[in-house]
N, C-alpha and C positions, 0 to 999 in steps of 0.2 A: 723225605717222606711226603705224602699229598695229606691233603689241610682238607676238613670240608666244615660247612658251618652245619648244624642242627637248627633244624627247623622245627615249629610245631607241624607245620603241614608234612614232613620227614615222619615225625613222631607219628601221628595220626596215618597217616598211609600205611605204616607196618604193622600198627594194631589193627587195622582192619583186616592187614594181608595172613595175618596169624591168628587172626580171631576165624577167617574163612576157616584155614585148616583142622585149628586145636579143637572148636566147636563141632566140625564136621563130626570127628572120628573120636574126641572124648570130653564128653560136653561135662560129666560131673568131676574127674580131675585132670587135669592139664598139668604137667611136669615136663618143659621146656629144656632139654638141655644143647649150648651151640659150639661148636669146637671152631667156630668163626672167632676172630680173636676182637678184641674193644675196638684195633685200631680200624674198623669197618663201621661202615655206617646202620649195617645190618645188627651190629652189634648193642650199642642202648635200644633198639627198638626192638629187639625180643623180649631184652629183659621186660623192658616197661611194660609189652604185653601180656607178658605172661603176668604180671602186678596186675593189670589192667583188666584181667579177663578172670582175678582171684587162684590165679593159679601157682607155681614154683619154677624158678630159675635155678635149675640146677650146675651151681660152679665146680663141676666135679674136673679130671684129666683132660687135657688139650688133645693128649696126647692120643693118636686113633689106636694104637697100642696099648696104653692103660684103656682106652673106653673099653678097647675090647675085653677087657678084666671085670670089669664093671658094670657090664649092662645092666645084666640080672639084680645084681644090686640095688643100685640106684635106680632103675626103673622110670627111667623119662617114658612120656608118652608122645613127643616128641623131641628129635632129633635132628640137629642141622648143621650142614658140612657142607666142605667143596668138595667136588669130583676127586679130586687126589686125594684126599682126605676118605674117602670114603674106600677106595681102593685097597687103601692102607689098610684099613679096619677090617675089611673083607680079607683080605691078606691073613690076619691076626687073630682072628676069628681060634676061639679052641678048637680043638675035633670033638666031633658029635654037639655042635652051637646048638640048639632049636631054635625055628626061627620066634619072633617076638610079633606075636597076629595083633598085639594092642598098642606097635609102637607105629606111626607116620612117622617115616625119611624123608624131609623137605635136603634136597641140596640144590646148590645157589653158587653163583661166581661164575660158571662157563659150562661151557659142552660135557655133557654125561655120556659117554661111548653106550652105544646098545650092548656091548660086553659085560659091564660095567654094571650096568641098570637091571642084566639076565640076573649075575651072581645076584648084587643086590635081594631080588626077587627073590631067589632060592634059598639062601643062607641068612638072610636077618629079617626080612617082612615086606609084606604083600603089597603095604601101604607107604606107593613113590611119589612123591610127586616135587616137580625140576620145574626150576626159576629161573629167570634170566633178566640180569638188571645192569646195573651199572652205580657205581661206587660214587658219582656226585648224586645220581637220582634214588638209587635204591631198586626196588625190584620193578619192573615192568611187564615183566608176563610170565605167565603160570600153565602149567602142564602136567596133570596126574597122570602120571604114567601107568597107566590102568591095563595096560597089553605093552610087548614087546612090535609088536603089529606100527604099519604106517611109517612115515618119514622121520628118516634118523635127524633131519636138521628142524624139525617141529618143536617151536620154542612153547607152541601152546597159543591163547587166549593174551590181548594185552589187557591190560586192567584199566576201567574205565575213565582212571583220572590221568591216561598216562596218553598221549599220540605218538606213535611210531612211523616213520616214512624211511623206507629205504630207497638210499641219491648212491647216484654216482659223483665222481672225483670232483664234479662240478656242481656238487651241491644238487644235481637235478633230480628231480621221483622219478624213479623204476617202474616199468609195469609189474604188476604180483608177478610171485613167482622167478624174478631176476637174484641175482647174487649183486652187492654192492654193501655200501657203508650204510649202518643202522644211524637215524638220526630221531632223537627222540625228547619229550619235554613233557613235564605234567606238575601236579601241586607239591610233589615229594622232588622237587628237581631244587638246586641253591639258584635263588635268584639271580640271573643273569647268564644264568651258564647253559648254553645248543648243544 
């Protein structure tokens, strides 16, 4: 299994990246729940956030199968998953779901299929918005997906404590717009680690 340390600056980086969201879209209650599991670094820095920002960490089902039993229930106001994970639930989903107009879907971990993103839209809520980070540093860029519209490989915005340069095999910067290796570093990254 990969090791990584926590850091305050870790800590501090995700409370801000969760404060952007949960304040956007539900500033008087926040109900955080993540079917991300501990062993991620995403994982204490929701909880802390949602502590952090007065809000609730809901440790309900992992499972995208029980969440889907459970929305309505428990009533997170947000939601945070990986792309597969999410599929699942969308999968799982009762007949006649309504969608949920007071819940933000942050998913995180890798590439959200415009498939994926349409259902999303259609059968659980309005309110997308995809991350894209990496497991020593945490998230690095953000993207609401506000339309199905534009570049399906549009990671979003990087976040301003984070540098991203995409090199080729030789370590070199690409002109924008080239395909190559993401290489990235910022205060949420473990000391010493490219």
């Amino acid at each position: 299994p990969k090791k990584f340390g926590l850091s305050w600056a870790a800590v501090e980086t995700r409370i801000l990246q969760v404060a952007a969201i949960a304040n956007s879209t539900h500033p008087n209650e926040i109900r955080i729940q993540s079917l991300i599991g501990p062993e991620h670094l995403a994982y204490p820095g929701v909880g802390l956030s949602a502590w952090g920002l007065g809000g609730t960490m809901i440790f309900g089902p992992s499972d995208p199968v029980a969440v889907a039993n459970t929305l309505t229930r428990l009533k997170p106001t947000v939601l945070n998953m990986a792309p597969i994970q999410l599929k699942v639930l969308l999968d799982a989903l009762p007949e006649g779901f309504l969608p949920l107009r007071d819940l933000s879907l942050t998913v995180s971990g890798s590439h959200t299929p415009r498939a994926v993103r349409e259902l999303a839209r259609m059968r659980l809520t309005n309110n997308l918005v995809l991350f894209y980070g990496t497991t020593e540093g945490g998230t690095i860029a953000c993207r609401p997906d506000n339309s199905v519209q534009g570049d399906d490989a549009d990671v979003g915005w990087v976040f301003p404590w984070t540098e991203v340069e995409i090199v080729d095999y030789d370590h070199k910067p690409l002109p924008d717009g080239s395909l190559g290796r993401v290489r990235a570093r910022g205060t949420g990254f473990i000391d010493g680690y490219i």
